[in-house]
C-alpha positions in Angstrom: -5.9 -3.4 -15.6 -7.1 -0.3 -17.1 -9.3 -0.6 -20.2 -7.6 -0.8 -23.7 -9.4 2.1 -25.3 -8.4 4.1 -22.4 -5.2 3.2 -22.7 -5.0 4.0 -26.8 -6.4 7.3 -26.2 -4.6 8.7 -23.6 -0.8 6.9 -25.6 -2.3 9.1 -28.6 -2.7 12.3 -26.6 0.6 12.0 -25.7 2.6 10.7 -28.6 5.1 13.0 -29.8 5.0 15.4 -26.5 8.2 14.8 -24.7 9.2 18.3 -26.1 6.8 19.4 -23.9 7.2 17.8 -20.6 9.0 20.6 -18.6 6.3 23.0 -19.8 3.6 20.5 -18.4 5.1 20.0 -15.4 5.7 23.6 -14.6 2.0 24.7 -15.7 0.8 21.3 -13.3 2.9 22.4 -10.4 1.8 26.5 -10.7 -1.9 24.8 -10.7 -1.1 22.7 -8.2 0.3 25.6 -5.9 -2.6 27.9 -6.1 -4.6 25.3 -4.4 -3.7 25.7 0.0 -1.5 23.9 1.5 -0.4 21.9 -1.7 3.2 24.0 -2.0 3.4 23.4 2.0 4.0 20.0 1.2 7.1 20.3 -0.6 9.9 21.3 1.8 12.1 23.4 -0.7 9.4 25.4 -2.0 7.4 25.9 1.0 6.9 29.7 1.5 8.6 31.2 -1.3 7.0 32.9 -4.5 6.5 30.4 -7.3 8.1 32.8 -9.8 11.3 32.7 -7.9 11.0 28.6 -8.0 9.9 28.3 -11.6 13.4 26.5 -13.1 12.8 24.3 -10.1 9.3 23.2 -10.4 9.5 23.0 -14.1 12.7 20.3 -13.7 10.4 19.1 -10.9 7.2 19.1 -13.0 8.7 17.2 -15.8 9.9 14.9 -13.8 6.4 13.9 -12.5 5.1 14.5 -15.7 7.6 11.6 -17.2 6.4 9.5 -14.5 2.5 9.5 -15.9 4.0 8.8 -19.0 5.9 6.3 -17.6 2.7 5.1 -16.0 0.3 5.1 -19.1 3.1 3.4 -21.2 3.1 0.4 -18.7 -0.4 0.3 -17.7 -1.0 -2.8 -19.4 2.5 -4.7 -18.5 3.4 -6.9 -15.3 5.8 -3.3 -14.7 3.2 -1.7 -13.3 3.4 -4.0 -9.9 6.6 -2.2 -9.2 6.1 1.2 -10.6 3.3 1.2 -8.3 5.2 0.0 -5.2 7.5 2.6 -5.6 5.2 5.4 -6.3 3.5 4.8 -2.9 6.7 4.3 -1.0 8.3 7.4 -2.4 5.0 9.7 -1.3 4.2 7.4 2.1 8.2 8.9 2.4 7.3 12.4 1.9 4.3 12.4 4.2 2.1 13.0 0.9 -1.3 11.8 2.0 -3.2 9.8 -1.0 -6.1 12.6 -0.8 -3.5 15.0 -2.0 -2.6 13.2 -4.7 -5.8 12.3 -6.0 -7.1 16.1 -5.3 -4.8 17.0 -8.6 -6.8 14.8 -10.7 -8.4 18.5 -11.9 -5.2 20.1 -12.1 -3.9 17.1 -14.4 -6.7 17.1 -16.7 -6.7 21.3 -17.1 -3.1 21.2 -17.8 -3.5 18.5 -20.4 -6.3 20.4 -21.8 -4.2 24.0 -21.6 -1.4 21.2 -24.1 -4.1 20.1 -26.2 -4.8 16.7 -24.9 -8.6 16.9 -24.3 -9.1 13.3 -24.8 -12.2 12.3 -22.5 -10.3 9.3 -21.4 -8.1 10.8 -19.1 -10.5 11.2 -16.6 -11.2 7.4 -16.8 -7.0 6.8 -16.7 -6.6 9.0 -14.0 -9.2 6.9 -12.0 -7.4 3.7 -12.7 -3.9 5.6 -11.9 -5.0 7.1 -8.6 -7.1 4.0 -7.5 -3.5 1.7 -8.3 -1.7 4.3 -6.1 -3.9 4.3 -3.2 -2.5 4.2 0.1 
């Protein structure tokens, strides 16, 4: 279970941001892609310019994004179990290695950061998130 504190912190980083989540997810994914091999691993954007994909990876992005909101909102509930289960099964689908995913734990935090949610307990949530995940 991740640590209460934690928990308030990173809920008060993000209150009031679902405006935001598209713009998130598109900086996250831009991030993301500037790292090699990381845009490789998604089929329909493999190879192409990410300015030509930007509608995609921002509708992309915010969905991913809603999914660690979804994530730090159930943290502390018996939810978790299956969001969990279904995380894994969705990336183990993909052929997303676990290393790949936990590798954006930087990317996560500057893109919070770049939003304004510098709160020093993300790192802390992101080690609880990626260590629930692993695979």
């Amino acid at each position: 279970m991740c640590d209460a504190k934690v928990l308030a912190d990173v809920r008060g980083d993000l209150a009031n941001r679902t405006g935001e989540l598209g713009a998130i997810g598109c900086d996250l994914f831009e991030r993301m892609f500037k790292r090699a091999g990381v845009q490789d691993m998604f089929p329909t954007y493999k190879g192409k310019a990410v300015d030509s994909i930007k509608s995609e990876i921002t509708a992309h992005g915010e969905k991913v994004v809603k999914l660690l909101v979804d994530f730090v909102t159930n943290a502390d509930k018996a939810e978790l179990s299956t969001m969990v289960a279904d995380f894994i099964a969705l990336h183990k689908k993909h052929n997303i290695p676990h290393k790949a995913l936990a590798d954006s734990q930087g990317d996560i935090v500057a893109t919070l950061g770049k939003f304004g949610m510098n709160n020093a307990s993300w790192g802390p949530f992101l080690d609880f998130f990626f260590n629930a995940v692993k695979f």
